[in-house]
C-alpha positions, 0 to 999 in steps of 0.5 A, a space after each residue: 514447536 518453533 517460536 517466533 522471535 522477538 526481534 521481529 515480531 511484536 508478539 512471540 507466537 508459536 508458529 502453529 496458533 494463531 494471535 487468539 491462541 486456537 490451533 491452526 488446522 493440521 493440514 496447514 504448513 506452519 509459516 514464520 513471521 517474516 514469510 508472513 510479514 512478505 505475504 502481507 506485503 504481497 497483499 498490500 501491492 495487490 490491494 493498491 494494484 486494484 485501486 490503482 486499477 478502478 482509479 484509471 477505469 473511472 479516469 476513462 469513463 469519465 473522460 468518454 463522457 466528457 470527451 476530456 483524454 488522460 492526454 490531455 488531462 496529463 498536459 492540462 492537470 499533471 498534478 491532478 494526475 499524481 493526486 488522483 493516483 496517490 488517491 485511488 491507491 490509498 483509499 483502498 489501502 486504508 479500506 483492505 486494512 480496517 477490513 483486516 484488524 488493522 489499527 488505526 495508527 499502523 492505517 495512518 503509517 500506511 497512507 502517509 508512506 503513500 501519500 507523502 511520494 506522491 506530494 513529493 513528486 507533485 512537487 518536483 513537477 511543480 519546481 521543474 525538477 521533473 517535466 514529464 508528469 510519466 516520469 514524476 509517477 515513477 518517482 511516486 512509485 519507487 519511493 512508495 514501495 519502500 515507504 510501505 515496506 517502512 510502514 509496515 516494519 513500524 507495525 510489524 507486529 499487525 503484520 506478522 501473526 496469522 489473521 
């Protein structure tokens, strides 16, 4: 029986048992903690694909009701868009995580390695630095992903044993 290491998971695990200790099913191929680690990674992209998903739905219900387009609310309010996106990606993260055992402290990593681009990109479009409100959600997303990969290696231990 193959052990994980200790320098990367919190926890040494037998590959084959799970965090309470009971066997997995026979059947069931035996995963290392960093292919774990990536799959939980894998999730999390779709659970804030999702949120991001609903948030651009509720975006346009909202704006058929109000005859008020994602144009224009990007030319009037390019900061409400960055925040509403930061915000519907987040929300659901934290939801998917306390649903999966997370604790609250590797929650809190979480939403602050999703929160904090999307300050700092309202922040770039706010000084100048950025004019396109397209482009300062580029910038929200590529820092996001490595702050949750960040996020995730702080809590590496939560993210690596079979749920």
């Amino acid at each position: 029986m193959e052990l994980t290491t200790q320098a990367f998971a919190d926890r040494t695990l037998p590959d084959s048992a799970s965090v309470d200790g009971s066997t997995r099913a026979s059947g069931r191929a035996a995963r290392s903690a960093p292919v774990r680690f990536l799959l939980h990674y894998g999730e999390m992209m779709l659970v804030m694909s999702t949120g991001m998903g609903a948030g651009a739905l509720a975006l346009v219900l909202v704006g058929v009701a109000t005859g008020y387009g994602y144009s224009d609310l990007k030319a009037d309010a390019p900061a409400l868009v960055l925040a509403g996106m930061g915000v519907s990606m987040t929300a659901p993260m934290v939801w998917w995580m306390r649903r999966r055992g997370h604790s609250w402290a590797a929650n809190r990593a979480m939403a602050i390695s999703m929160i904090a681009p999307t300050v700092a990109a309202i922040v770039l479009l706010a000084m100048g630095a950025v004019a396109d409100v397209a482009v300062a959600l580029e910038v929200q997303h590529i820092v996001m992903f490595p702050g949750m990969f960040v996020a995730m290696l702080l809590y590496r231990g939560e993210y690596t044993h079979a749920h």
